[in-house]
C-alpha positions as CSV (number, residue, x, y, z in Angstrom):
1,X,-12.7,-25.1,18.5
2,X,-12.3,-22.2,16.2
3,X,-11.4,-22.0,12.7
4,X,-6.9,-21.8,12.6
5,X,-5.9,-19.6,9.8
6,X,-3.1,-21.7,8.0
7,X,0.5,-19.9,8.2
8,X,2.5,-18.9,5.3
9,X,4.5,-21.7,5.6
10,X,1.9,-24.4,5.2
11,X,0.0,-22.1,2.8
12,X,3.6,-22.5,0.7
13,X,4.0,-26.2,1.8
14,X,0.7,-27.0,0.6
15,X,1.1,-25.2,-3.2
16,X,4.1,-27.0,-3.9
17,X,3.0,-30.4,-2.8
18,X,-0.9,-30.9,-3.7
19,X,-1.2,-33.0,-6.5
20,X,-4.0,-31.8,-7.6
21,X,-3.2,-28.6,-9.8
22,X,-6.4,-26.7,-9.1
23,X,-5.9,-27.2,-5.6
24,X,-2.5,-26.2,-5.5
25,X,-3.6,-23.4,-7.5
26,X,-6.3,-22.2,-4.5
27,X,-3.0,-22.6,-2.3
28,X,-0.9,-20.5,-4.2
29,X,-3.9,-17.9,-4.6
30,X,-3.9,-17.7,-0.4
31,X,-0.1,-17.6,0.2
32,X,-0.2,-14.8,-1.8
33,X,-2.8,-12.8,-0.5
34,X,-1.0,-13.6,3.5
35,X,1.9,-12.3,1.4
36,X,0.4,-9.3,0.4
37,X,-0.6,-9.1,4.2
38,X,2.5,-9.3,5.8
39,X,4.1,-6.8,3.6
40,X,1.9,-4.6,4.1
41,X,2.3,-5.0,8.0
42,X,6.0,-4.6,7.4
43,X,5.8,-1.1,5.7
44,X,3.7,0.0,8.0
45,X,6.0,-1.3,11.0
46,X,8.9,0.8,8.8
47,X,6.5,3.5,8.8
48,X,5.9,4.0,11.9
49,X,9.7,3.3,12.9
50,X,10.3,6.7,10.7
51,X,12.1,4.8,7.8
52,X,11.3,6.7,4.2
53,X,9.6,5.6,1.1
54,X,13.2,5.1,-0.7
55,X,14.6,2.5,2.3
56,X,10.8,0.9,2.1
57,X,11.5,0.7,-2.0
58,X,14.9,-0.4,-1.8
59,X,14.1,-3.5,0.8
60,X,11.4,-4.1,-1.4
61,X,13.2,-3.8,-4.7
62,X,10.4,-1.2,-6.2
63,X,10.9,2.4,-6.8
64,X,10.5,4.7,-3.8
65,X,7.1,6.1,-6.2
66,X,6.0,2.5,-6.3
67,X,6.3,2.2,-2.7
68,X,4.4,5.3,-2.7
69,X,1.5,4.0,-5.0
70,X,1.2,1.1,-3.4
71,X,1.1,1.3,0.3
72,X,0.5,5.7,0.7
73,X,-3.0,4.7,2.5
74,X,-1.4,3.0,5.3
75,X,0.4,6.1,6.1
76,X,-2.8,8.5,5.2
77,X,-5.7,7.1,6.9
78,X,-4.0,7.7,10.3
79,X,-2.5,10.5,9.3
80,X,-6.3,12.0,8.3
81,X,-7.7,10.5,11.5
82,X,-5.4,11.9,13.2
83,X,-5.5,15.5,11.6
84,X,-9.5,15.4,11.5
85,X,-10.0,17.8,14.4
86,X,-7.2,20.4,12.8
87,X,-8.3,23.9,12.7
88,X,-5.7,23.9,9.9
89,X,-7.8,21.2,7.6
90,X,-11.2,23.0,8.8
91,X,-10.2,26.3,6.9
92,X,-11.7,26.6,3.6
93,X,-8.3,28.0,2.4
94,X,-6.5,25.6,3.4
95,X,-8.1,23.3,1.0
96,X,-6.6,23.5,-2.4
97,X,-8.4,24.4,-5.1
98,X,-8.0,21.3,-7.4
99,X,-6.9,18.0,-6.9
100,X,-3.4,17.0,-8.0
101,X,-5.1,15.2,-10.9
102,X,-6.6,18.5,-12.0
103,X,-4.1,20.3,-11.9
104,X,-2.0,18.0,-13.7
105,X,-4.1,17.8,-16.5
106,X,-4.7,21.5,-16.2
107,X,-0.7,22.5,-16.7
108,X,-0.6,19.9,-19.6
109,X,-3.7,21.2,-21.4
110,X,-1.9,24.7,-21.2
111,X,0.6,25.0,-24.4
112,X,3.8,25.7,-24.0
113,X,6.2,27.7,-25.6
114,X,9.2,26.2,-27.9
């Protein structure tokens, strides 16, 4: 017999009722990692059902840019997979010139007038 991954509900059982506070405390540390792990699976079920960042935020109770921060790989990864062969992304023009981040710090290092 194989190893059985324990659900979230006995993962949730089992920190609330081991005595034994370390213990519980490994419990709690698992139910929340399969937390994590659904809700990740659920954005990316929203993704892919064509909801937006702000209905993903507001379900969540986040801001649509922590939505963003938090789960934007599950949507780029397939997203660069999927654009990997793109004529588009193979032009050296196409690629911009700085990263977001650089330019960011760019425009701020730039004074501005009053």
């Amino acid at each position: 017999m194989g190893v059985t991954t324990p659900t979230i509900e006995q993962l949730a059982r089992d920190a609330v009722q081991i005595a034994d506070p370390e213990t519980a405390l490994r419990a709690l540390t698992a139910l929340r990692l399969e937390l994590d792990a659904a809700e990740a699976h659920l954005v990316q079920r929203a993704l892919r059902g064509g909801a937006s960042w702000s209905q993903i935020a507001r379900a969540l109770g986040i801001t649509k840019q922590a939505a963003h921060r938090k789960y934007r790989h599950l949507f780029e990864q397939p997203l660069a997979a999927a654009l990997a062969g793109s004529r588009i992304l193979a032009s050296p023009r196409s690629a911009p010139s700085m990263s977001c981040s650089a330019s960011c710090a760019a425009s701020e290092a730039v004074p501005r007038r009053p």
